[in-house]
Residue, then its C-alpha position, 0 to 999 in steps of 0.5 A: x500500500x502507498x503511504x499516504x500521510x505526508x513526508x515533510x515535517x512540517x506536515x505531520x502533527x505528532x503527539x507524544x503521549x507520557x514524558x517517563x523515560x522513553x517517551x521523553x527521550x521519543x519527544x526530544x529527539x523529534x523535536x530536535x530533528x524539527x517535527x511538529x510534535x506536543x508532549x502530554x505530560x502528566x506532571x505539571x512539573x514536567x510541563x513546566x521544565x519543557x516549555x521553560x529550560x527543556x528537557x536535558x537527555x544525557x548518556x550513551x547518545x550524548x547530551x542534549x538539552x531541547x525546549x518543549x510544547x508540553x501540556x498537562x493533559x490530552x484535551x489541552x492538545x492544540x489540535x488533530x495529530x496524524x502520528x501519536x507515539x503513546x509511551x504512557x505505562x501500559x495500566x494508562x494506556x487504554x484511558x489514554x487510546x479513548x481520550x485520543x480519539x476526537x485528536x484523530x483522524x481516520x488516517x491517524x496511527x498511534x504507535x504504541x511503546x509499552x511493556x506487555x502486550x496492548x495493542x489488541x486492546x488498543x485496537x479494539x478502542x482506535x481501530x486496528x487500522x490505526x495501532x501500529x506495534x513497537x517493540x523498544x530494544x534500548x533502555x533510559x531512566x528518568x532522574x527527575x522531571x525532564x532530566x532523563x538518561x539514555x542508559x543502553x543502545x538497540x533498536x526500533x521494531x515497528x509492525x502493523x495490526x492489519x494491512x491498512x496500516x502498512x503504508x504508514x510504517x516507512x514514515x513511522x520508520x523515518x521518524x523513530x530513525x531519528x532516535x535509534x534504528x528502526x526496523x520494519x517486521x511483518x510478524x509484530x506479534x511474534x516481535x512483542x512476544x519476544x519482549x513479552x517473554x523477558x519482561x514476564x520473567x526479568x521484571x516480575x521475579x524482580x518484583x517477588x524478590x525485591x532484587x536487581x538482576x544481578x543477584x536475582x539470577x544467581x539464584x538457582x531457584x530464580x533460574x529455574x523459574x525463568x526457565x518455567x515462565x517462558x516454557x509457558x509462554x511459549x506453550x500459549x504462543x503456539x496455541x494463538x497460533x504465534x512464531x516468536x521471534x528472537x528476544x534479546x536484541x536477536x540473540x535468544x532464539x527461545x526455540x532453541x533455548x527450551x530444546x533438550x530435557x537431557x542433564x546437558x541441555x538443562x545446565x546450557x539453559x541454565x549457564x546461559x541466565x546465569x550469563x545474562x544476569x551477569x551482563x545486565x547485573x545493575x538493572x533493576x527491573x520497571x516494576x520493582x521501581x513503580x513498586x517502590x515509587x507507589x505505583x502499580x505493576x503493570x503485571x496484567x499485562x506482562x505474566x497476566x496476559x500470558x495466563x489469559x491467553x492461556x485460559x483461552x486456548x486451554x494451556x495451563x499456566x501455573x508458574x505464571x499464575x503463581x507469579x501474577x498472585x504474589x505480584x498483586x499480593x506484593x501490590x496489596x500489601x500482604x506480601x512482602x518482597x524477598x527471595x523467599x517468595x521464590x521457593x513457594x512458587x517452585x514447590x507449589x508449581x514445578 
């Protein structure tokens, strides 16, 4: 299909909507790069700091320092916009698709850039003509209103629901190239699985435990318990009828990873956690830091999408159901995060 939104600039009036992390880092870069673009920032504090001294972006791709149009609420938008990147954190991110829609119009896309899986949801509100997938490969942290670091290199991938939305990818494309490569796949799905399936073991174990990945992962019984989250996860993406991609950035190709139940192939499995607990050992994943700044997880959509899927199609998804409960225990305030947690799930599920 041609693509039929306009290639200029100048044209196409963009909206991000969430100034965290990533959707900061997304609205400066465009910003700079001359596009048309509005932030919707939820604090007004955040607000401020864009239209007065701009947001200041340091780290691995530089510094950069860039004032901003920033409003404090999706209503206060000046007007239509043909591209919204939505970088709210997933649990906002269908109020936030309603509040979107007299912003757009039938040839609208908006690109989605959470953790989890939404899109089908979004699609239900918008249209699955106008949600286009992306899956972010590289990371950043906020340090406060507007000072945000870009903390890891990686890619874009970007893919549509349905075949009205291809034409719009190249331009998608061309913009998110301004931050940071950006590929076009024809398997979005099997794309956002493959990041779904690291953040349903890596952000909610870290949850449970309380720990950075580091220390998490050099836990026998963590290591354990990853493996069975995505042997899960991957039983359900069969059902649905989805090929995962490679996770990882490329490298992780879970067909192979899970292959072999023989004493070799399950040390291989293991040694290769233990090797990407050494390399990301400082991180600490998102959910453990909405915990700690009293906000909720974005479990439902991360472990919790993978046992609804599960429930649909008849695959049993104990780990993972165990995972979810204690997350929204921990939530709740019955539970509190340890290391401890982890030996209920492998003796009530494995």
């Amino acid at each position: 299909m041609k693509d039929f939104l306009p290639k200029r600039p100048r044209l196409v009036r963009v909206a991000v909507v969430g100034a965290g992390a990533i959707g900061g880092v997304v609205a400066a870069f465009l910003a700079r790069a001359g596009w048309d673009l509005e932030v919707v920032c939820k604090h007004q504090e955040t607000v401020d700091r864009a239209l007065s001294e701009g947001f200041h972006i340091f780290g691995v791709q530089g510094e950069l320092r860039i004032p901003l149009r920033g409003v404090k609420e999706i209503h206060d938008l000046s007007g239509p916009k043909e591209v919204v990147f939505l970088t709210t954190k997933v649990n906002d991110a269908m109020e936030a698709g309603r509040a979107l829609l007299p912003f757009l119009k039938e040839t609208s896309v908006v690109v989605s850039l959470q953790n989890g899986i939404c899109e089908e949801a979004l699609a239900e509100i918008l249209g699955a003509n106008r949600v286009i997938g992306c899956v972010v490969g590289w990371g950043a942290s906020m340090h406060g209103a507007g000072e945000l670091e870009i903390t890891s290199g990686g890619e874009f991938v970007i893919g549509s629901l349905d075949s009205q939305s291809e034409g719009r990818l190249s331009l998608i494309k061309q913009m998110l190239d301004e931050i940071a490569p950006a590929r076009i796949s024809g398997n979005i799905m099997g794309e956002l699985f493959a990041k779904l399936i690291i953040n349903a073991c890596i952000n909610s174990l870290g949850v449970i435990a309380g720990k950075k990945l580091g220390e998490l992962l050099a836990m026998k019984t963590a290591r354990q318990i990853f493996t069975a989250i995505m042997r899960e996860a991957m039983a359900v993406a069969a059902a649905v009828g989805i090929k995962v991609e490679r996770g990882g950035g490329g490298k992780l190709d879970y067909y192979r990873f899970l292959e072999g139940g023989c004493v070799l192939s399950r040390m291989k499995r293991d040694l290769l956690i233990r090797v990407i607990g050494f390399k990301y050992r400082r991180v600490k994943s998102s959910s453990l830091q909405s915990l700690e700044r009293g906000r909720k997880t974005e479990i439902d959509y991360l472990n919790g999408y993978i046992c609804a899927r599960g429930r649909q199609h008849g695959v049993p998804t104990p780990t993972n159901d165990a995972v979810v409960r204690m997350v929204k225990e921990i939530e709740g305030g019955q539970r509190k995060m340890t290391p401890e947690n982890l030996k209920d799930i492998v003796f009530a599920n494995l």
